[in-house]
Legacy VTK file of the C-alpha trace (Angstrom):
# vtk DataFile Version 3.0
C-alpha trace
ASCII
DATASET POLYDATA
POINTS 404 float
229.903 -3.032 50.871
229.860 -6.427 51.337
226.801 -8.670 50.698
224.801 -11.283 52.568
226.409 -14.216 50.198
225.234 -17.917 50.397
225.773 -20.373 52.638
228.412 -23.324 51.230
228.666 -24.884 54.446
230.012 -24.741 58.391
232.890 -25.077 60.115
233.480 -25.347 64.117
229.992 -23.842 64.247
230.198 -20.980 62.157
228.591 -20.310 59.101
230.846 -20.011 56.089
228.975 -17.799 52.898
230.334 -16.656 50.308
229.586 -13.479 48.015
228.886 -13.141 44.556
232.094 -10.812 43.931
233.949 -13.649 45.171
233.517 -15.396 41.829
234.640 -12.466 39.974
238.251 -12.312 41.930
238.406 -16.173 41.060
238.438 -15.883 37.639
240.691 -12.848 37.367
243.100 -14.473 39.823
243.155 -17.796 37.271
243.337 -15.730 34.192
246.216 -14.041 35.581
248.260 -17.380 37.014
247.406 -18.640 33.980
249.723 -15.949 31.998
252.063 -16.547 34.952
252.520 -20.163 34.573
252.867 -20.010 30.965
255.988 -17.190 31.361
257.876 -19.266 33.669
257.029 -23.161 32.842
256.125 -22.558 28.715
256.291 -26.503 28.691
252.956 -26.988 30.160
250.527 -26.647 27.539
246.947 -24.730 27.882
245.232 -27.479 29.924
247.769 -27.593 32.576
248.238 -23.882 33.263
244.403 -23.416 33.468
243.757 -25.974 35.266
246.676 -25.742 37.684
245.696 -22.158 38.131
242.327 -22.742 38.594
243.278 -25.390 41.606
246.022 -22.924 42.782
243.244 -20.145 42.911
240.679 -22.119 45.026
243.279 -23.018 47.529
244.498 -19.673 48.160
240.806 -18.801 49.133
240.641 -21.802 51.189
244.150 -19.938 52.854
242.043 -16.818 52.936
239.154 -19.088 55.013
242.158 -20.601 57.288
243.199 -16.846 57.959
240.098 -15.879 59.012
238.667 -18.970 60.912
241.648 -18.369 62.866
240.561 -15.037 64.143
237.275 -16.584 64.693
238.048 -19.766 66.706
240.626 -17.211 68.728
237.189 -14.899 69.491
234.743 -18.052 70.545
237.445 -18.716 72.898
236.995 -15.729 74.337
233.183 -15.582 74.327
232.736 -13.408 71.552
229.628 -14.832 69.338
230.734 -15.502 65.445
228.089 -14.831 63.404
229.715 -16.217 59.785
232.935 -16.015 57.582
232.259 -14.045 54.157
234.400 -14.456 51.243
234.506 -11.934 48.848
236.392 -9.295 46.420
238.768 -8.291 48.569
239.292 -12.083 50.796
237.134 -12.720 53.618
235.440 -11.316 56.613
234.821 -12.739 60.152
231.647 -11.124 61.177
232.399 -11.281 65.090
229.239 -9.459 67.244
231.045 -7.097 68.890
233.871 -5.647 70.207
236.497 -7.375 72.160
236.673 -6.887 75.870
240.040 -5.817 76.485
243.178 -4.838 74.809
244.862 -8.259 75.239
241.839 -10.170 73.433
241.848 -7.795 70.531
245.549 -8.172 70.371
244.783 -11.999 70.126
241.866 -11.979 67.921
243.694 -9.376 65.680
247.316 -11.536 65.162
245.661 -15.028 64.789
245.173 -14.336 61.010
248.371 -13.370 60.259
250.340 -15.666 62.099
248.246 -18.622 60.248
249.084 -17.116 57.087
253.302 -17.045 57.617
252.875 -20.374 59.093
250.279 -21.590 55.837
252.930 -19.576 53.929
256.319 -20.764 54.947
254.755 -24.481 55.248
254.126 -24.324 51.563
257.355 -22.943 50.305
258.767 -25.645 52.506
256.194 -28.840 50.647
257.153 -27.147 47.324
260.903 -26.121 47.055
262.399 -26.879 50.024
262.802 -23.317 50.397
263.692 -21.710 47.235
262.381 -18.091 47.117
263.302 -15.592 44.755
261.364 -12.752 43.251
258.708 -12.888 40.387
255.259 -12.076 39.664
252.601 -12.695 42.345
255.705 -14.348 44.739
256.568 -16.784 42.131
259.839 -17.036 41.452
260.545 -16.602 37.665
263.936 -18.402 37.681
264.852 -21.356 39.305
261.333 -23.246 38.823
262.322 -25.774 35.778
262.838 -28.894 37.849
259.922 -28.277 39.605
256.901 -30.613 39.173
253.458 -28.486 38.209
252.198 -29.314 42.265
255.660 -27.511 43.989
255.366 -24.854 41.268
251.642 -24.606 42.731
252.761 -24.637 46.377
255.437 -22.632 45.548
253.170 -19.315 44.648
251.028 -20.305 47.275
253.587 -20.050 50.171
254.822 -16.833 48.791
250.921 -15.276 48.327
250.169 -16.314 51.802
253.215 -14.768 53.380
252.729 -11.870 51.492
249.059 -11.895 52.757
250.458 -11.939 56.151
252.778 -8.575 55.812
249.777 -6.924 54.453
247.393 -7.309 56.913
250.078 -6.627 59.564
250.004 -2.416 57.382
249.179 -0.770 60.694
245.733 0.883 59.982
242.149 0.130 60.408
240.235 -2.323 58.988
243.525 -4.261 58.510
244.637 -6.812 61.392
247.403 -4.764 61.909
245.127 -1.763 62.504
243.747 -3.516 65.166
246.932 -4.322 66.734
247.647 -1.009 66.945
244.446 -0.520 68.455
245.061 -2.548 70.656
248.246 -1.156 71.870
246.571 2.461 72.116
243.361 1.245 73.923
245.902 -0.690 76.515
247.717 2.818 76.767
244.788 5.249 76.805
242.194 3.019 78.284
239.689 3.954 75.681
238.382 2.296 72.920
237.319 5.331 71.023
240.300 7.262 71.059
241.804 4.162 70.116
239.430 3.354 67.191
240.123 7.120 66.241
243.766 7.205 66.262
243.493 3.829 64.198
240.638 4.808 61.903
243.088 7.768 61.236
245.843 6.051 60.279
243.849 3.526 58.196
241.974 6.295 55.975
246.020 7.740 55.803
247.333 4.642 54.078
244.459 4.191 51.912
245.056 7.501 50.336
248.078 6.564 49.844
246.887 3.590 48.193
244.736 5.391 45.862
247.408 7.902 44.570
250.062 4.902 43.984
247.289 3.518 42.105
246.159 6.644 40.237
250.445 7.530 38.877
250.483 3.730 38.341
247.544 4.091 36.041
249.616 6.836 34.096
252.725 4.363 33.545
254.867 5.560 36.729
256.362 2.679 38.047
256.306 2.015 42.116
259.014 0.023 43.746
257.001 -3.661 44.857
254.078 -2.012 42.967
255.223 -2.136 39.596
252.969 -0.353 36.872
250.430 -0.532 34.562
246.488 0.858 33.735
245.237 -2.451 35.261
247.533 -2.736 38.687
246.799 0.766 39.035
243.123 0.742 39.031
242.734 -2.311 41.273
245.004 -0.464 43.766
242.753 2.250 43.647
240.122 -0.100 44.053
241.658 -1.877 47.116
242.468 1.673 48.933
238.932 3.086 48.492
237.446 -0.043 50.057
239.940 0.423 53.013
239.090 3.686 53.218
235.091 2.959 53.476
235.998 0.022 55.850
238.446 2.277 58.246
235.784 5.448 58.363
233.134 2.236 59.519
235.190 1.032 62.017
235.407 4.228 63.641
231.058 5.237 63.171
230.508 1.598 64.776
232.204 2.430 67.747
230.986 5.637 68.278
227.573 4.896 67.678
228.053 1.806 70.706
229.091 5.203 72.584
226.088 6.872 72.038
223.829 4.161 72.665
225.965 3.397 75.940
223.010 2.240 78.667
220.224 3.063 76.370
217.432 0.547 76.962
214.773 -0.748 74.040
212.293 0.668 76.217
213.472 4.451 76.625
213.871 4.085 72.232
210.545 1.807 71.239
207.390 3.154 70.193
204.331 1.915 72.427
200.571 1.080 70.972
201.886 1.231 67.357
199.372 0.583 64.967
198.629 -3.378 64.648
195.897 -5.646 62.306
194.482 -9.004 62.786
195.093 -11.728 60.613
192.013 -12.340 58.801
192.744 -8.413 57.366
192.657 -7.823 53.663
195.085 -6.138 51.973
192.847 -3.703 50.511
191.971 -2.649 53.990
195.207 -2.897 55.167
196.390 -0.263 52.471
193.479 2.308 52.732
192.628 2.080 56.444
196.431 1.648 57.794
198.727 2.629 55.529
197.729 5.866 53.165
197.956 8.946 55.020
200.733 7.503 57.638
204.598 7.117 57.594
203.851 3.445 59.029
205.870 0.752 57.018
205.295 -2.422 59.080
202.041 -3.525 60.980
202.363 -6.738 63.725
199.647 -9.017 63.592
197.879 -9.878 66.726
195.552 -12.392 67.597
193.948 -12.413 70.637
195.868 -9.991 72.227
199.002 -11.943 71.010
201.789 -11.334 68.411
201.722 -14.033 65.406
203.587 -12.372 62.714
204.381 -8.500 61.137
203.230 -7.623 57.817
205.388 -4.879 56.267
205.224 -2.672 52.815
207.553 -5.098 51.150
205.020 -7.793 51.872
201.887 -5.885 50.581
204.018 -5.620 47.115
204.376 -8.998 46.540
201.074 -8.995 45.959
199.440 -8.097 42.817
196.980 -5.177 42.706
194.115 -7.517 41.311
194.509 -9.311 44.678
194.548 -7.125 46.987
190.465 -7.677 48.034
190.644 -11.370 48.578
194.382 -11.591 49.769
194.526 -11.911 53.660
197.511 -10.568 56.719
198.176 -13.780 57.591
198.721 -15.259 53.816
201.657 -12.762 53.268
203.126 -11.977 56.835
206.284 -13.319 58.788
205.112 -15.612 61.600
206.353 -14.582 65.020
207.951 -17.765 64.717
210.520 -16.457 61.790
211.035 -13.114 63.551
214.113 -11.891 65.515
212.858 -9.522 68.389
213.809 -7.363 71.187
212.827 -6.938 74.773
212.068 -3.691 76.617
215.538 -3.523 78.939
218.302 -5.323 75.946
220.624 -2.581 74.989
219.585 -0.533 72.399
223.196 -0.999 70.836
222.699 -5.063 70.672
218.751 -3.926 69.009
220.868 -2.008 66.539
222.739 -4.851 65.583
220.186 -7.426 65.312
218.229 -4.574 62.943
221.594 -5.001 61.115
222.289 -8.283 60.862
218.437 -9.404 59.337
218.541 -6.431 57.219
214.960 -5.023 58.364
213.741 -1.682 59.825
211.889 -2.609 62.924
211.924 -5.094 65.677
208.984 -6.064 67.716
209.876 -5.606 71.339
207.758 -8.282 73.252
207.798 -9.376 76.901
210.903 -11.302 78.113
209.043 -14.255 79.185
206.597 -14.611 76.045
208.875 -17.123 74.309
205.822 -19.360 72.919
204.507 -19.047 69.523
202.518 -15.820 70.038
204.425 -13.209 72.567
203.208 -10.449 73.849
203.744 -6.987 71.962
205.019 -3.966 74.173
205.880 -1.969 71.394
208.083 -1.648 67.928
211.529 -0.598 67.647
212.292 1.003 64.306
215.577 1.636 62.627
214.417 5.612 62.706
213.377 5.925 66.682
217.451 4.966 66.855
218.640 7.188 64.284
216.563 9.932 65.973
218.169 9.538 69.048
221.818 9.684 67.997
220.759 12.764 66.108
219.767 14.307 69.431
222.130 13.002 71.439
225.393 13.096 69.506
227.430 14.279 72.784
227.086 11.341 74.844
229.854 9.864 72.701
232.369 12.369 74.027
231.238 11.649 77.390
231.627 8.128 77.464
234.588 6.325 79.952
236.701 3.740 78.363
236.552 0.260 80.115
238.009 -0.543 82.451
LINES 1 405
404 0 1 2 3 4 5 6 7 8 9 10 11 12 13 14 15 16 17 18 19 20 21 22 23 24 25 26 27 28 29 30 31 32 33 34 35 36 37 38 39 40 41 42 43 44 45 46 47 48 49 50 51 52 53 54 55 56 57 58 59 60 61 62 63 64 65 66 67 68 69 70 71 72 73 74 75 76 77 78 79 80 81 82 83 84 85 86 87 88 89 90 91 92 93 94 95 96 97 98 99 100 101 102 103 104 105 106 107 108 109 110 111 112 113 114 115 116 117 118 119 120 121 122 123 124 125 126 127 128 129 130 131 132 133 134 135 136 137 138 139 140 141 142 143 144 145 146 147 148 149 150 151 152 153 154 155 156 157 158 159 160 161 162 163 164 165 166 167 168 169 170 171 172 173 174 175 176 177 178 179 180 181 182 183 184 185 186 187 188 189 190 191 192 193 194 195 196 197 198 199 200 201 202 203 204 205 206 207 208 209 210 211 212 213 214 215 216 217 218 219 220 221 222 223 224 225 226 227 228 229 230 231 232 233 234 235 236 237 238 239 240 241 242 243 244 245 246 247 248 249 250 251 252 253 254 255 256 257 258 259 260 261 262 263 264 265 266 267 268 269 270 271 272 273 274 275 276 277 278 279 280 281 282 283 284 285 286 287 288 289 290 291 292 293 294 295 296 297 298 299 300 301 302 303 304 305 306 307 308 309 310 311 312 313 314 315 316 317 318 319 320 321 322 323 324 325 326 327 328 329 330 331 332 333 334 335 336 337 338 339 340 341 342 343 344 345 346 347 348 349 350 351 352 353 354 355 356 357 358 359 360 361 362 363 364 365 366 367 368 369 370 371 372 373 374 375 376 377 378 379 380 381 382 383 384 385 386 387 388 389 390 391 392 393 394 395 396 397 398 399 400 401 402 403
């Protein structure tokens, strides 16, 4: 659901990207401060409120980036890799590579954000009005605002945003930080983290239906006590609760699947010999001696006995049909180089994730010591030798131990 994004830079080692349906939730968050400011300070004229909005907008996503560096820093500190922070639609994302390793460092990980946000939160109210908080549209206050200067008014909505950002992550269901504290609390009492994840993922999927009906009698002019009403509030509700929903069911497969997968090795998963070419191939031959007639999607390219790149079906139609005869392997492959690979005893369940994270459907499984430019091949690991064996195994999950 969420996209790869670009990079716009690093913080305390992590990457921070962004997503393209971030720039969509910018614009509709100015547009709408926009109509705010000019309800409750009418003396500004267009310039102001659009450009006051526009600042007010880009530092509540820099709040968002605060909230979720903070669960991020909490996780390195725990020895839990951070792969990068994406902002999009719905905020941002800490991509953290895998689960923690007890109940007290998810409970950690899990309350940073929200604790940054009521301290962000009551910080600003505190910069901007010295703590004057009544209620209004989007947390800002609708009375009491015309001494104000245009920066407290801007401080003021974003104390009150990030505080209410706070209370909703703390809505006790998965994908939401307070989902995970609950987890938490149940994996600390049942001493399993799938039961946990369950119960959670439950309770999560319960909320977001929830969600989805507000938003659906919203739509139809029913108005919903700190909801309000309207076609457009109710449709982004909607919106919001089928995402959680998505994101809680997820939660649930990612753990289960880490149960299946439980002391799998690359080795017991990877298919030996597979079919391999040599650089100096052409695609022509490539196409009618390897790849019509088989299921094969990726070839690695040896050399001597030794891996230099893959070539895969993606590759081959870069290339334009005209070319194919004087078009070589090693003009269009990935060097071994650029390639993320596996070895025959990693954990199937850390292959899985490295499958997941480059967005590719097999990994070359080489020997552990073959970290020069051209590795040894043992064998490929494909997305579907994985898939096949959770579809024949699906009972080790239920007969998996919690830790501990």
């Amino acid at each position: 659901m969420i996209g790869k994004g670009f990079p716009i830079g690093r913080l305390f080692g992590i990457s921070i990207r962004m997503d393209w349906s971030w720039l969509f939730i910018l614009l509709l968050i100015t547009w709408n401060l926009t109509f705010v400011f000019n309800r409750v300070r009418p003396e500004w004229n267009a310039g102001l409120s659009w450009g006051m909005a526009l600042l007010a907008a880009l530092l509540f996503f820099s709040s968002v980036l605060a909230h979720e560096l903070a669960h991020s820093l909490v996780a390195k500190s725990q020895g839990l890799p951070v792969h990068n922070i994406t902002l999009f639609l719905f905020g941002g994302v800490a991509n953290i590579q895998r689960e923690p390793d007890s109940p007290k460092n998810e409970f950690l990980i899990a309350i940073a954000g929200p604790v940054t946000s009521l301290v962000l939160g009551f910080a600003l109210l505190l910069l901007g009005t010295g703590g004057l908080i009544t209620a209004g549209q989007i947390g800002l206050p609708v009375t009491g605002v015309g001494d104000l200067s245009p920066l407290n008014t801007m401080l003021l909505w974003l104390g009150s945003v990030n505080i209410f950002l706070a209370i909703f992550n703390l809505i006790p269901g998965l994908p939401l930080d307070g989902g995970r504290v609950l987890r938490s609390i149940l994996w600390a009492i049942t001493n399993n983290l799938r039961t946990a994840t369950r119960i959670a993922s439950f309770v999560g999927q319960a909320i977001a239906w929830i969600m989805i009906v507000a938003g659906i009698v919203m739509a139809f002019g029913v108005r919903i006590p700190f909801l309000g009403t309207g076609f457009i509030n109710g449709i982004w509700l909607v919106f919001i609760g089928w995402f959680l929903n998505n994101a809680a069911m997820q939660s649930y497969q990612q753990v289960e699947i880490k149960d299946i997968l439980e002391g799998v090795t690359v080795s017991r998963l990877m298919r030996q010999d597979p079919p391999t070419v040599e650089p100096d191939c052409k695609i022509s031959d490539l196409v009618h001696t390897h790849l019509m007639g088989t299921d094969d999607q990726a070839f690695p390219v040896l050399e001597q006995e030794r891996l230099v790149g893959i070539v895969t079906l993606d590759d081959i139609r870069r290339v334009p049909r005209a070319e194919w005869d004087t078009v070589r392997v090693q003009e269009i492959m990935t060097p071994s180089q650029n390639l993320v690979t596996s070895f025959p005893n990693e954990d199937a369940s850390k292959a899985l994730e490295k499958l997941i994270q480059r967005d590719v459907r097999q990994l070359p499984v080489v020997r552990p010591d073959g970290f020069n430019n051209a590795p040894e091949l043992l064998g490929l690991l494909r997305r579907r030798d994985i898939m096949r064996w959770m579809q024949i195994h699906p009972d080790r999950a239920g007969n998996s131990r919690g830790p501990g």
